[in-house]
C-alpha positions, 0 to 999 in steps of 0.5 A: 545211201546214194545222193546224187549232187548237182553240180553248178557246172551240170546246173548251167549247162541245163539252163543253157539248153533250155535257154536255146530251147525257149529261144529258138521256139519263140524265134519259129513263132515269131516266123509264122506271122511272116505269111499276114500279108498273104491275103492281100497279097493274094487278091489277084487270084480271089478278085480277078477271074482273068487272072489265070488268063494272063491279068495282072502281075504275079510276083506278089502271089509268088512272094505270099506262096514262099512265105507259106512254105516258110510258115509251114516248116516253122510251124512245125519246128515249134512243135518238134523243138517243145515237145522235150519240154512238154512232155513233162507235163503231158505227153499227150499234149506234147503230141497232140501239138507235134501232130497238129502242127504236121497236119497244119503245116501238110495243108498250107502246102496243098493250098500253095501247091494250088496256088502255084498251079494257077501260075504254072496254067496262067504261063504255060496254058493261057497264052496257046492258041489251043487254050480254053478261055472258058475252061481256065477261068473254071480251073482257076475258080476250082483252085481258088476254091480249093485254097480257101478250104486249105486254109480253113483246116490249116491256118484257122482251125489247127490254131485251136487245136494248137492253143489246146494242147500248148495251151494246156502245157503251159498253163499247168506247168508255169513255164511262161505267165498265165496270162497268155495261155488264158488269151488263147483259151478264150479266143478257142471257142470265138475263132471255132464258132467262127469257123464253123460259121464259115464252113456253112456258109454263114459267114465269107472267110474274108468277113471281118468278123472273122478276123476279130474272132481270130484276134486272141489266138494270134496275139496268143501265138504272138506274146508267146513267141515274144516271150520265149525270145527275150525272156525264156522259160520261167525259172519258177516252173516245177518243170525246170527245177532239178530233183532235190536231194530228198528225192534222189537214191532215197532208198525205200524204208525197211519194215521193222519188225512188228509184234502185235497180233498174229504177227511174229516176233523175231523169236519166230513165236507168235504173240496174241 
């Protein structure tokens, strides 16, 4: 009989790993919330049609457009950097989560790519002679249009795709207390609802209903960022504990001999 023995050495050198693991996740979380000012920061563009036309400063939607392209290379760090860990638990949440956060993070893209391209005909086109005021105030309204729909799919609805999969992870596998994965279970249908009520025009993105019904999944996305920068992974999660002795080179058990009916004994005989 083998028994493998796990050696203290071996033991902390898995912790240590898994601290940096939890570490650096919670720090990438933690990243994502950098991009809240954007929405203020991006009134120019939203309340002003003259905008494009040269109105205004853009420093601000420059400054808002960097932190976007930040969120979007953390967000999906915070996959790539659990998914060993998650899928322990299941592998298809671990990927479901990887894949969500690569759409989400491909999208805040496209709605920065928009934004930047309102700047770009705001310096390059609306100070010609040959420039169509009419025609750049359409264009400008078109891109703006098509950022609000980006961040629809990205920053809102992949939240609950996100609070799906991790969600799941965390809850059954412990790793982190109960409580927070069951904030943004319940705040998955309140911010779909809300979504969906946005997509057809029952509501404006920038309702404040809106942001209520977005609440529980940021502070979901909040306290687990925090949690797993100060605190780190649960010690208590099964997914941690290292296989017991019991567990480790136990050979399968050999079936002795029986005797019993129509079974033969060692003697090659049969016994009835």
């Amino acid at each position: 009989m083998s028994i493998t023995a796990h050696s203290p050495a071996t033991t902390r050198r898995a912790t240590d790993t898994l601290r940096r693991t939890s570490l650096t996740a919670g720090i990438l979380y933690l990243i994502t919330f950098v991009s809240m000012p954007t929405l203020a920061l991006y009134q120019g563009i939203h309340n002003r049609a003259d905008f494009i036309l040269g109105a205004g400063s853009d420093t601000g939607v420059l400054w808002a457009a960097l932190s976007e392209v930040v969120v979007a290379i953390a967000g999906i760090g915070t996959a790539v950097v659990l998914f060993p860990v998650a899928k322990r638990q299941s592998e298809t949440a671990a990927l479901g989560f990887v894949t969500s956060r690569v759409v989400e993070g491909c999208l805040i893209i496209v709605g920065v790519v928009s934004v930047l391209s309102i700047v770009n005909l705001r310096h390059d086109v609306a100070g010609t002679d040959a420039a169509d005021r009419a025609s750049l105030v359409t264009t400008g309204h078109t891109l703006s249009a098509v950022y609000d729909n980006a961040f629809l799919l990205s920053q809102s609805l992949a939240p609950i795709v996100n609070a799906c999969c991790l969600g799941y992870v965390m809850y059954r596998s412990g790793l982190v207390p109960r409580i927070l994965p069951t904030i943004g279970f319940i705040g998955v249908p309140l911010l779909l609802a809300a979504d969906i009520a946005v997509f057809f025009g029952v509501i404006d993105r920038t309702a404040p209903i809106n942001a209520l019904a977005a609440l529980p999944i940021a502070l979901w996305e909040f306290s687990i960022g925090v949690y797993m920068t100060f605190k780190g992974f649960k010690p208590t999660s099964p997914l941690l504990r290292p296989p017991s002795n019991a567990d480790v080179g136990t050979p399968s058990p050999v079936p002795s001999p029986r005797t019993g009916n129509g079974v033969r004994s060692e003697r090659g005989a049969s016994v009835n």
